[in-house]
GUDOTOR-382121 format. One record per residue (C-alpha): residue number from 1; residue in one letter; x, y, z. Coordinates in nm, 4 decimals. Example, Ala and Ser with C-alpha at 12.3 -4.5 7.8 and 13.67 -1.06 7.14 Angstrom:
BEGIN
NODE  pos  code        c1        c2        c3
NODE    1     A    1.2300   -0.4500    0.7800
NODE    2     S    1.3670   -0.1060    0.7140
//
This chain:
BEGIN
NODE  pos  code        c1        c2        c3
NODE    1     X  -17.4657    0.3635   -1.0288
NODE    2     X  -17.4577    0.6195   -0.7542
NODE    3     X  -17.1683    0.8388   -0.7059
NODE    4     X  -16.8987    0.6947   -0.4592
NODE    5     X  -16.9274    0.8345   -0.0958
NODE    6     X  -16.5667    1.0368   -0.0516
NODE    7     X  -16.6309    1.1758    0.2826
NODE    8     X  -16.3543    1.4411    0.4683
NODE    9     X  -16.1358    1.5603    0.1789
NODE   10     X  -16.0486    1.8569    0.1781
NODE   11     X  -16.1613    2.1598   -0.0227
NODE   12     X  -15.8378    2.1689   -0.3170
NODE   13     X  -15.9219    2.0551   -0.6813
NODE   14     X  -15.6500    1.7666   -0.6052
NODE   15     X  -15.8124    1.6197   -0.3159
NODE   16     X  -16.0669    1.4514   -0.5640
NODE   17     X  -15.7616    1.1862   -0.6529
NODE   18     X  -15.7712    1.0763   -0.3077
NODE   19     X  -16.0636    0.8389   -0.3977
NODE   20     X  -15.8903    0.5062   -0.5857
NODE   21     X  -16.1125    0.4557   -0.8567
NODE   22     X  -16.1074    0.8225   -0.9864
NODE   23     X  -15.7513    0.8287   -0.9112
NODE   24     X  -15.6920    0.5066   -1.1799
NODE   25     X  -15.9606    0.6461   -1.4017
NODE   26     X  -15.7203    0.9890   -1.4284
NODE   27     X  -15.3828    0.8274   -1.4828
NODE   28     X  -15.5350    0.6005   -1.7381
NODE   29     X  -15.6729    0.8912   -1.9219
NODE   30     X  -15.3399    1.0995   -1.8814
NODE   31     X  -15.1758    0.8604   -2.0225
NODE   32     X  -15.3593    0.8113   -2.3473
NODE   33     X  -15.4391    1.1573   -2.4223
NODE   34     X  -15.0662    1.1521   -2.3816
NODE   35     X  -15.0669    0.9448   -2.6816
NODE   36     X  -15.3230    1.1555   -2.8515
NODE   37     X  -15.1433    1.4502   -2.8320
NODE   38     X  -14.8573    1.2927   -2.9890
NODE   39     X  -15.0741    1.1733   -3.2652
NODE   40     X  -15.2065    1.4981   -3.3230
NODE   41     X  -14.8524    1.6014   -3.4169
NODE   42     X  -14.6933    1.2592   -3.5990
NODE   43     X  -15.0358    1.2018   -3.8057
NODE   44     X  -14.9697    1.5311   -3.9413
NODE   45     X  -14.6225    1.5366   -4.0136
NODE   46     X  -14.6724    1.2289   -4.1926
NODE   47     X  -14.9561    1.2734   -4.4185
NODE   48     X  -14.8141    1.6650   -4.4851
NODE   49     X  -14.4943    1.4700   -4.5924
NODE   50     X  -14.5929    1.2208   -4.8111
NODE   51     X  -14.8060    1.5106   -4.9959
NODE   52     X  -14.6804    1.8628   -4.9482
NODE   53     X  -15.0953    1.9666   -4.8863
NODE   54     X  -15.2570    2.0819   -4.6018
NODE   55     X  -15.5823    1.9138   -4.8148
NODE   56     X  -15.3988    1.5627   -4.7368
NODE   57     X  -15.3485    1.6201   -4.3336
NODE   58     X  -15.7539    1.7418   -4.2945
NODE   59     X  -15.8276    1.4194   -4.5477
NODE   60     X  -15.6617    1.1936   -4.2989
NODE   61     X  -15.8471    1.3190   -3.9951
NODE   62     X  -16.1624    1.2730   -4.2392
NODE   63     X  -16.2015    0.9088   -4.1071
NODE   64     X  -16.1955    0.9928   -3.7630
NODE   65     X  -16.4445    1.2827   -3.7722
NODE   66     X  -16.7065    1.0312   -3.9995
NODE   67     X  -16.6653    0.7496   -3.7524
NODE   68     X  -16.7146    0.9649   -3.4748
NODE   69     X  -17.0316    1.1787   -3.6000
NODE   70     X  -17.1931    0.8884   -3.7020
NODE   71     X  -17.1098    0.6115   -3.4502
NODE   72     X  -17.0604    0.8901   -3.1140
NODE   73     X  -17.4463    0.8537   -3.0070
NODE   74     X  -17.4463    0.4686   -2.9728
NODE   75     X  -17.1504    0.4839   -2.8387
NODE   76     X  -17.2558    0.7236   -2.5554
NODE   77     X  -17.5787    0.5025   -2.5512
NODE   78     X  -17.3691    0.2125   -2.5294
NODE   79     X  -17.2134    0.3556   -2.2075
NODE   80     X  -17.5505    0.4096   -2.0823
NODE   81     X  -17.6582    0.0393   -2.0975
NODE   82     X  -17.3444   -0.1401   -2.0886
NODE   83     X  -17.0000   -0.1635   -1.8590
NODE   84     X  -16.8140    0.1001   -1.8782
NODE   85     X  -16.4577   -0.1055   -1.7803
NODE   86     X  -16.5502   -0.3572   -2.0508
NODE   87     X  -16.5596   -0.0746   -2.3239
NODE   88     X  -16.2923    0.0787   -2.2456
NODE   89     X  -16.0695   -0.2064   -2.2536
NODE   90     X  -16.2017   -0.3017   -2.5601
NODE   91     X  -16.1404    0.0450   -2.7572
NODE   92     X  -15.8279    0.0494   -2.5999
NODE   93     X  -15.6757   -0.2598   -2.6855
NODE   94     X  -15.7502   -0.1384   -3.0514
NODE   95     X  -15.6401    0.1522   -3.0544
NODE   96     X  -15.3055    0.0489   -2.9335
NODE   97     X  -15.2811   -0.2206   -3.1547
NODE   98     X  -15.3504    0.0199   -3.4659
NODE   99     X  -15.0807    0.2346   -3.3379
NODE  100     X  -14.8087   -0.0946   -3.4282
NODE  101     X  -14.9887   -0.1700   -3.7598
NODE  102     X  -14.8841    0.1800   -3.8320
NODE  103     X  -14.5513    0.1962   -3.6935
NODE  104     X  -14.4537   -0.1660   -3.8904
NODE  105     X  -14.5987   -0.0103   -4.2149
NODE  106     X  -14.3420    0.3014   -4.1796
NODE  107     X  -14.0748    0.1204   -4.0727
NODE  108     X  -14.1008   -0.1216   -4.3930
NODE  109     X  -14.2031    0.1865   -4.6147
NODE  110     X  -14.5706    0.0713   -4.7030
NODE  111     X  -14.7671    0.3535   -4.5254
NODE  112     X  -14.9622    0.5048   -4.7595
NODE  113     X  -15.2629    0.8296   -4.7292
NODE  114     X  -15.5332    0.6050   -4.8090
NODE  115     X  -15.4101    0.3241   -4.5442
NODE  116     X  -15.3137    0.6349   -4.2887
NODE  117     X  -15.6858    0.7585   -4.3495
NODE  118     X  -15.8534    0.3607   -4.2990
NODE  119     X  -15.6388    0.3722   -3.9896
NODE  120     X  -15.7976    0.7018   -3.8981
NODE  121     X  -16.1067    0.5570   -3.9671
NODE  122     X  -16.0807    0.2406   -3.7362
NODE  123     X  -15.9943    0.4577   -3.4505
NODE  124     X  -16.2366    0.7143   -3.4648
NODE  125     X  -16.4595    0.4550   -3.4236
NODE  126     X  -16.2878    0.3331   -3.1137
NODE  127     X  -16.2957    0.7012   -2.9878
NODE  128     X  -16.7079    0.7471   -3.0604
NODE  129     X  -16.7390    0.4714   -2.7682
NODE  130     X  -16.4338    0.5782   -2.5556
NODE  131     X  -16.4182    0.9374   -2.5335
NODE  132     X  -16.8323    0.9794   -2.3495
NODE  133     X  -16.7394    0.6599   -2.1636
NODE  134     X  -16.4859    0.7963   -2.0067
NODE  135     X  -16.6834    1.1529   -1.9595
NODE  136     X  -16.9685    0.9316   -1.8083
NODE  137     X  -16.7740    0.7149   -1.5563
NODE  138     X  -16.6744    1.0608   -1.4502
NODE  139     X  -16.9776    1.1852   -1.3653
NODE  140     X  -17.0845    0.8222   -1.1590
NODE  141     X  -16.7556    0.8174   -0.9626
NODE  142     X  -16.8114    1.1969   -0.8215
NODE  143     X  -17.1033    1.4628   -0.7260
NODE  144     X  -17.1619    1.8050   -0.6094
NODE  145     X  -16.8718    2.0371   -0.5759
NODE  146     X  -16.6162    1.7082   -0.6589
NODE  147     X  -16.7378    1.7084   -1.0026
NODE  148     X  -16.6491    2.0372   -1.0689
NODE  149     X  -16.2800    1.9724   -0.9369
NODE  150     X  -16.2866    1.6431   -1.1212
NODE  151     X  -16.3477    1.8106   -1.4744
NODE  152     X  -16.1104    2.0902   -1.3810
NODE  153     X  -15.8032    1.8321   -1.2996
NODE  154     X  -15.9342    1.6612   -1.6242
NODE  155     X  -15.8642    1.9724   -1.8115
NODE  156     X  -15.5585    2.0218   -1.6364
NODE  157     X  -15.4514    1.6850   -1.7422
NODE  158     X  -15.5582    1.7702   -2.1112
NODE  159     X  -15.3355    2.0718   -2.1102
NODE  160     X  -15.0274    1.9025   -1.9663
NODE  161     X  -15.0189    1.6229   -2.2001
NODE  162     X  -15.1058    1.8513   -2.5006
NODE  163     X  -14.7196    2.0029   -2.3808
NODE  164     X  -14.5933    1.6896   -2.3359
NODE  165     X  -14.7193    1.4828   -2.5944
NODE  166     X  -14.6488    1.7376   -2.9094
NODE  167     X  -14.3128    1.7923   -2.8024
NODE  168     X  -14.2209    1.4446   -2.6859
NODE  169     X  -14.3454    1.3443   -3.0262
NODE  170     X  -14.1456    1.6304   -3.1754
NODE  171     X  -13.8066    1.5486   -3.0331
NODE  172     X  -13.8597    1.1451   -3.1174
NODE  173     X  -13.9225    1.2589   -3.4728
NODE  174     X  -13.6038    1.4210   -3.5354
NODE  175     X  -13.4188    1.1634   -3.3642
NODE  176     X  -13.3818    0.9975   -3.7193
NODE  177     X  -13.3330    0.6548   -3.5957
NODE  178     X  -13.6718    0.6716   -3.4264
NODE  179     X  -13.8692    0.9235   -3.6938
NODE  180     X  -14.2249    0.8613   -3.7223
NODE  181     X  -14.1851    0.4805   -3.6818
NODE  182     X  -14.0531    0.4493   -3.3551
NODE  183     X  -14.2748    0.7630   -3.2187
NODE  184     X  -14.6114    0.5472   -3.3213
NODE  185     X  -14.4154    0.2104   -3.0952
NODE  186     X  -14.3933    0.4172   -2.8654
NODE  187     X  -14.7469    0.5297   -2.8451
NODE  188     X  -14.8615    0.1673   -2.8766
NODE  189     X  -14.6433    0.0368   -2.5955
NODE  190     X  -14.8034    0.3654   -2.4076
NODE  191     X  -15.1469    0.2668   -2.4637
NODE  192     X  -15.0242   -0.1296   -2.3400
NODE  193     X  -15.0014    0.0715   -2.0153
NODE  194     X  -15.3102    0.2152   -2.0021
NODE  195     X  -15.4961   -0.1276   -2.0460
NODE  196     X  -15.3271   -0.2311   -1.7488
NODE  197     X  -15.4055    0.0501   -1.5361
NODE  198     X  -15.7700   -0.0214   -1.6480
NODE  199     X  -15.7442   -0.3376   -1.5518
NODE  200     X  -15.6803   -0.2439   -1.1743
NODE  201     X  -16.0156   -0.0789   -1.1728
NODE  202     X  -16.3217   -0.2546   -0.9841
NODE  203     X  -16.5535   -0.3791   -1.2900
NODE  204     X  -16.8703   -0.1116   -1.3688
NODE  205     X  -17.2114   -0.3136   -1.3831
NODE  206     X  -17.4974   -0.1113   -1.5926
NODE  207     X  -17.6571    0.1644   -1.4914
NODE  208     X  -18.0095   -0.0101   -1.3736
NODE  209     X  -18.2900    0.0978   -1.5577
NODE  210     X  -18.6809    0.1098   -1.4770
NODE  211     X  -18.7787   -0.0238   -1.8198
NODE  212     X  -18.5881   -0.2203   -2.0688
NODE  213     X  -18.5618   -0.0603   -2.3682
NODE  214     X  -18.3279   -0.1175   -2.6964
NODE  215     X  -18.0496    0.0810   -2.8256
NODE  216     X  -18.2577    0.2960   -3.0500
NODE  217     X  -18.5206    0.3820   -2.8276
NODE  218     X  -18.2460    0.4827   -2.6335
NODE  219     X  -18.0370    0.6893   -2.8632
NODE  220     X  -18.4002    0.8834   -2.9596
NODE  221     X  -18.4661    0.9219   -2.5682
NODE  222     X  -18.1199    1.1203   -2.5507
NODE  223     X  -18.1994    1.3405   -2.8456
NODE  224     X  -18.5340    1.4253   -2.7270
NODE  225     X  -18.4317    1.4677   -2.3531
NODE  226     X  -18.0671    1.7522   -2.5387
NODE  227     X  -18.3684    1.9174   -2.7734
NODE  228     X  -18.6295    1.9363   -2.4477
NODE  229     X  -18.3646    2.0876   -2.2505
NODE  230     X  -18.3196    2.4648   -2.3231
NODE  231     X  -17.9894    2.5019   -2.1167
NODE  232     X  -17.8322    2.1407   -2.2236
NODE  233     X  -17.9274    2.2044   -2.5904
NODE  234     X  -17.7771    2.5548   -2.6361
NODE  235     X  -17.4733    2.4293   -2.4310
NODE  236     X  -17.3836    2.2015   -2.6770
NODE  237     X  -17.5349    2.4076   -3.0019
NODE  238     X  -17.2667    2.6743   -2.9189
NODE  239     X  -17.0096    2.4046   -2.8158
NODE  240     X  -17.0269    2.2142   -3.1261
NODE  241     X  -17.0480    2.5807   -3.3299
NODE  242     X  -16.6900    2.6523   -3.1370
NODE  243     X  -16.5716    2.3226   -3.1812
NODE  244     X  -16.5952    2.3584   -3.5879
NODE  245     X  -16.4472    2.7121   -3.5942
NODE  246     X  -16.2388    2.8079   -3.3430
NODE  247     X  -16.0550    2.4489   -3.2969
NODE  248     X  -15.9989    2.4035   -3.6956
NODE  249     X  -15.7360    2.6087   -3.7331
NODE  250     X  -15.5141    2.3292   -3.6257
NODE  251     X  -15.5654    2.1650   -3.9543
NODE  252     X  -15.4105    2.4041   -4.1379
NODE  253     X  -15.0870    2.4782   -3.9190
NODE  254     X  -14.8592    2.2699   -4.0527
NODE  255     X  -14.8770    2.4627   -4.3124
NODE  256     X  -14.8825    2.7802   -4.1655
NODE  257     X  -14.5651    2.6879   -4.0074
NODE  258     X  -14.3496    2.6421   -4.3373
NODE  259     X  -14.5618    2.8547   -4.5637
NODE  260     X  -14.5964    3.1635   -4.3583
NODE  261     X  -14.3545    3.1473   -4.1242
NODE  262     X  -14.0940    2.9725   -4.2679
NODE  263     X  -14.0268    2.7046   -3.9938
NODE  264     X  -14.0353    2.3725   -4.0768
NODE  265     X  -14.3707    2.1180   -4.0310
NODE  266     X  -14.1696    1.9119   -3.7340
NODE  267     X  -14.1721    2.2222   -3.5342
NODE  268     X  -14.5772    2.1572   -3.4669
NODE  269     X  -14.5115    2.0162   -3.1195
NODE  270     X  -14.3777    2.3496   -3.0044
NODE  271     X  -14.6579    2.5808   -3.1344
NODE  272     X  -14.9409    2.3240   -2.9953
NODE  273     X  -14.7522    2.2940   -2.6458
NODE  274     X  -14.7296    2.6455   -2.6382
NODE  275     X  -15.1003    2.6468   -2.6521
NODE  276     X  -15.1430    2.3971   -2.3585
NODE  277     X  -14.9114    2.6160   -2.1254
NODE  278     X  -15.2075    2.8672   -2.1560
NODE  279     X  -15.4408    2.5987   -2.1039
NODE  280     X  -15.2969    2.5561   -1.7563
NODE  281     X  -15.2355    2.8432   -1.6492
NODE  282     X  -15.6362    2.9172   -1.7251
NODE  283     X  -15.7654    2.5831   -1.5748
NODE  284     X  -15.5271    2.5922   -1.2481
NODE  285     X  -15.7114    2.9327   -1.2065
NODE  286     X  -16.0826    2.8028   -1.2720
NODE  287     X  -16.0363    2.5213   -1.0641
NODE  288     X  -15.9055    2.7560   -0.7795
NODE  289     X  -16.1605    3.0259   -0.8682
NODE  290     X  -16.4837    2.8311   -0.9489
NODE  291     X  -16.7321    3.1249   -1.1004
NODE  292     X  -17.0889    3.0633   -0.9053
NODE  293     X  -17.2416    3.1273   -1.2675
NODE  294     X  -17.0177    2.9544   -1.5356
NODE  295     X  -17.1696    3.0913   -1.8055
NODE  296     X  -17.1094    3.4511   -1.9198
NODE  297     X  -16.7396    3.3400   -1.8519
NODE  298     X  -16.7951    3.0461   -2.0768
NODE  299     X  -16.8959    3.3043   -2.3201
NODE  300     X  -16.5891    3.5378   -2.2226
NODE  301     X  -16.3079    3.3238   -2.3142
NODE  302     X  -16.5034    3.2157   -2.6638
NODE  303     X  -16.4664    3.5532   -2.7659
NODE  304     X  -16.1368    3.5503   -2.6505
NODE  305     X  -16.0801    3.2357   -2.8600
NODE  306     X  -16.2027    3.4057   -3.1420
NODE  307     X  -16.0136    3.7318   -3.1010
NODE  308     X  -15.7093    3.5215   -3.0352
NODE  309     X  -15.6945    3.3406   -3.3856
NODE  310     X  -15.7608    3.6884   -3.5323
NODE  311     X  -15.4227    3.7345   -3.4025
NODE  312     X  -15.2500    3.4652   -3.4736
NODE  313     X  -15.3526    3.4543   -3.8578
NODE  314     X  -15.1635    3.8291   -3.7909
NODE  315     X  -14.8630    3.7064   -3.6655
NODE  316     X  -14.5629    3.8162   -3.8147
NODE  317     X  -14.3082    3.5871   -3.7195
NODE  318     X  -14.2604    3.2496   -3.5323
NODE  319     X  -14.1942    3.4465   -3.1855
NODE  320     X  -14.4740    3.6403   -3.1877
NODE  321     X  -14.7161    3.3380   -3.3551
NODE  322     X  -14.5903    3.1818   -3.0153
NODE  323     X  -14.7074    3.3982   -2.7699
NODE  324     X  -15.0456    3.4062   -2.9508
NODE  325     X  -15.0671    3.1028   -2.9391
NODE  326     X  -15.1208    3.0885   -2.5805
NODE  327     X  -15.3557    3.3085   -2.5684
NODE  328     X  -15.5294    3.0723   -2.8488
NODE  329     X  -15.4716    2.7815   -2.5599
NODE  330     X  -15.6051    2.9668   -2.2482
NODE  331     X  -15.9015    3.0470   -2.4139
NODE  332     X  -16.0051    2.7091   -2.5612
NODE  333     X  -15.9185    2.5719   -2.2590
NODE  334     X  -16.1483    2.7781   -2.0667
NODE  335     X  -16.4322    2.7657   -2.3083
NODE  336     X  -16.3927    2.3646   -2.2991
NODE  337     X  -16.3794    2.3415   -1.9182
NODE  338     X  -16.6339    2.5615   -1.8581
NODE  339     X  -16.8879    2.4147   -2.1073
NODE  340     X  -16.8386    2.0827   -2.0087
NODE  341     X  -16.8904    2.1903   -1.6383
NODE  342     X  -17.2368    2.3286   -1.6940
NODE  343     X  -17.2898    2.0427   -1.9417
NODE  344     X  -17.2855    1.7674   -1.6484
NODE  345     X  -17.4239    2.0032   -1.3786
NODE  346     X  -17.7261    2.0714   -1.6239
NODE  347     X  -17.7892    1.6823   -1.7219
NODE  348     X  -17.9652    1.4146   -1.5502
NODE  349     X  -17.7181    1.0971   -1.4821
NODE  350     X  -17.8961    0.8501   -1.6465
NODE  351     X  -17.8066    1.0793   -1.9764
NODE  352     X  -17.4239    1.1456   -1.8967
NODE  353     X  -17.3169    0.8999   -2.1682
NODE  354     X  -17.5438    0.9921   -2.4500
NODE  355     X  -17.4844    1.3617   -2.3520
NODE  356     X  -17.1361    1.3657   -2.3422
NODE  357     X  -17.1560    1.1594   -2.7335
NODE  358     X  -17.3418    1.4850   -2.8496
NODE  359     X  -17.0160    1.6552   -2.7557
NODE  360     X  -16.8014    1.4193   -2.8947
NODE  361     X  -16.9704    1.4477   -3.2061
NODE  362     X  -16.8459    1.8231   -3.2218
NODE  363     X  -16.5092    1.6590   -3.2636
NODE  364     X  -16.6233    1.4209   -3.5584
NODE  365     X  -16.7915    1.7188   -3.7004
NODE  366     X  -16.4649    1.9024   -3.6923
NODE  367     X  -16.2402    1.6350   -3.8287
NODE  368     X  -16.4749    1.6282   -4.1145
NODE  369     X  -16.4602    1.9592   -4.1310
NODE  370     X  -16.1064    1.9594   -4.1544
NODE  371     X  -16.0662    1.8591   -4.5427
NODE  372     X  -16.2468    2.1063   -4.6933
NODE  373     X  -16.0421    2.4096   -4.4515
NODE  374     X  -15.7287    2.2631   -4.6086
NODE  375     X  -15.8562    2.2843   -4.8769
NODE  376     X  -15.9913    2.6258   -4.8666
NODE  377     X  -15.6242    2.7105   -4.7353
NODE  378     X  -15.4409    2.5529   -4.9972
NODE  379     X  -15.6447    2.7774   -5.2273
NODE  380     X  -15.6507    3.1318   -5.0405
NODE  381     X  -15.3791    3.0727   -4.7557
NODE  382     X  -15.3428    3.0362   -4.4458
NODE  383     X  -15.3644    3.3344   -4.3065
NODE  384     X  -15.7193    3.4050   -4.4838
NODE  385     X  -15.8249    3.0957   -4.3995
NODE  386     X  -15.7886    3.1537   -4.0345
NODE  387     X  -15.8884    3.4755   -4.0220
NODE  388     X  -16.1956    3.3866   -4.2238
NODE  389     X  -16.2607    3.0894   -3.8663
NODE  390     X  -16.1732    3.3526   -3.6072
NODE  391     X  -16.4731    3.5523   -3.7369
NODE  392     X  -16.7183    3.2519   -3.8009
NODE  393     X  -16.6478    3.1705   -3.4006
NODE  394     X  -16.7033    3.5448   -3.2635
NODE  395     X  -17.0276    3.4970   -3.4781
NODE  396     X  -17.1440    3.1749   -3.2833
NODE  397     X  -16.9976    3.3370   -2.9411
NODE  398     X  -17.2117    3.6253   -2.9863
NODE  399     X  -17.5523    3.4660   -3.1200
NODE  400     X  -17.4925    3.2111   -2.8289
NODE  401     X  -17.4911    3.4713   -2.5393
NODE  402     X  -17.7714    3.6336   -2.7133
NODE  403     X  -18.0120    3.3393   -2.7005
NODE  404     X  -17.9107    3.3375   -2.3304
NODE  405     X  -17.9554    3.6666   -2.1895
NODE  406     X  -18.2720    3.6488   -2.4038
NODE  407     X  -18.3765    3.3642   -2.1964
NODE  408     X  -18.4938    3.2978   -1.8717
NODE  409     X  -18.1795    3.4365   -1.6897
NODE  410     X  -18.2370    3.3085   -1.3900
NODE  411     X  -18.2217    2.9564   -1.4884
NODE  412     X  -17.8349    3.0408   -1.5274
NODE  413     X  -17.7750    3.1861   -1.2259
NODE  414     X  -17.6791    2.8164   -1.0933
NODE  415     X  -17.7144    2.4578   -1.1849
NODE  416     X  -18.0325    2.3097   -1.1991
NODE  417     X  -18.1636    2.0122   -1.0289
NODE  418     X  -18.0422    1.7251   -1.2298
NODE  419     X  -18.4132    1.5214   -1.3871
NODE  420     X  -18.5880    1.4916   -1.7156
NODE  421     X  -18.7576    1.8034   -1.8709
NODE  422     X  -19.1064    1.7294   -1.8300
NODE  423     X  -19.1187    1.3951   -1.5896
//
């Protein structure tokens, strides 16, 4: 599929949503990483509750990291072959509908850790087919200097709803006749919405391809064409090396919150949309200030990332764990952004899906991850525990801008022409 023809726009990040099918593309991903980022908060609360452990909230995001690391490359091969409108109404429709099982089993008093964790489980599965789907129809619907605003607004979006969702899943928890229950209906009556959005969209055929091939072949052609790629496959080596440090500290936060700081777990939403504030403000300035070379800046705010939770495992109060916190969110944000930007500049189309599941995968990797750092938290702390991650990511950070300026540098001074390595 070639990218759509979106002739005299004008030159802001925004003018990208003028074309219809990218426009219904971003509201239907707004809204459910609305809902995600509202799960990120109730999922915890609820599994922290039942237990008491940070051990029980990373065991509960265990399902969704093993469905993900295992089942992400078909499902970005998947969105190679298949229609990309048809899988996404299909993951959606479940995911939704898990979000009422859950909400009638805590509203009748049934929920338990195991059944929170299957749940888990079913929808990381859903997410290892949605999450490079949606990366992938991306990269069809726009080209060139659009792409780059398109990923930046996608960001954007990220942030804001990682504000939103937290704390509107924050507030309906300690409404008590709402509570966890009636936050999950709400999330599945969100995700109703988002089906229906996706149902405006015009229907995605496959990509055409010059020889039929079968899933495997396929999911070995997109390993081969990340490892023959020097730029693609240190791109994601030191994404998915970020991914597992620097973004696991929100496993153990809950806990922070009550055993450090002395604020209860419900109060989650506020730390993690204090984050997404400085995820804004650093992706409203990328997408106005688009670096020619993304990545020694990509590099930049990994460090920063890094430095940040150094900080934060510092903090000495709930104020100051705050304003760190931001600085914890401008920096991911501007590592993810940025990565992801030279990610699809560096990749041929035809891989975008498969690609983009390597990424994914990072996430998987890090939910799995996630058990064992609570774990390790409940044993040492907290605040050694993060510590102990802020210095694992400067470690990546730094090995990963060696191996580039060690490189050819000049294949970094701008993107290369999208092909196969080697055709």
């Amino acid at each position: 599929m070639q990218a759509l023809s979106t002739p005299n726009r004008g030159s802001s990040a925004f003018s990208v949503l003028g074309e219809r099918q990218f426009k219904l593309l971003f509201i239907g991903t707004t809204l459910a990483q609305l809902a995600f980022g509202m799960m990120q908060v109730v999922q915890g609360v609820v599994a922290f509750e039942l237990t008491g452990k940070n051990s029980a909230v990373g065991f509960v995001a265990l399902g969704t990291g093993i469905s993900m690391l295992f089942l992400g490359p078909i499902g970005g091969t998947l969105s190679d072959r298949m229609s990309k409108r048809r899988i996404l109404m299909f993951t959606q429709v479940v995911i939704g509908v898990m979000f009422g099982i859950i909400a009638g089993l805590i509203f009748s008093g049934a929920i338990t850790i195991l059944i929170l964790a299957g749940a888990s489980l079913v929808m990381g599965s859903m997410f290892a087919a949605m999450g490079p789907t949606r990366q992938a129809w991306l990269g069809d619907l726009l080209e060139g200097p659009d792409l780059a605003s398109g990923v930046a607004l996608q960001q954007l979006m990220m942030n804001a709803t990682r504000i939103v969702g937290p704390l509107a899943a924050g507030l309906l928890i300690a409404i008590k006749p709402i509570g966890t229950a009636g936050t999950y209906t709400v999330m599945a009556a969100i995700f109703a919405v988002v089906v229906f959005v996706l149902a405006l969209m015009a229907p995605t055929p496959p990509r055409p391809r010059k020889v039929v091939t079968s899933i495997r072949g396929d999911l070995a052609g997109g390993f081969r064409y990340i490892w023959s790629s020097p730029e693609v496959r240190l791109l994601t080596l030191v994404f998915a090396g970020v991914v597992l440090s620097g973004f696991s500290y929100q496993t153990i936060m809950p806990g922070f919150l009550e055993n450090e700081l002395g604020h209860p777990a419900s109060q989650l939403g506020i730390i993690f949309g204090t984050t997404a504030v400085g995820g804004i403000v650093t992706t409203l300035y990328l997408a106005s200030h688009r670096p020619t070379n993304a990545a020694p800046p990509m590099f930049a705010f990994g460090a920063a990332l890094a430095a940040s939770l150094f900080l934060l495992a510092l903090a000495p109060g709930f104020f100051a764990a705050l304003a760190i916190a931001a600085l914890v969110g401008a920096s991911s944000s501007g590592f993810q952004m940025l990565n992801n930007v030279n990610l699809m500049q560096r990749t041929a189309p035809e891989f975008f899906g498969r690609v983009m599941a390597v990424t994914m995968m990072s996430f998987g990797l890090n939910s799995i991850v996630a058990y064992p750092v609570g774990q390790l938290a409940d044993h040492i702390g907290e605040r050694p525990t993060m510590a102990a991650l802020a210095c694992l990511c400067m470690t990546i950070v730094v090995l990963g801008f060696t191996a580039m300026r060690t490189g050819d540098s000049r294949r970094w001074a701008s993107a290369q022409p999208r092909g196969v390595p080697g055709s």
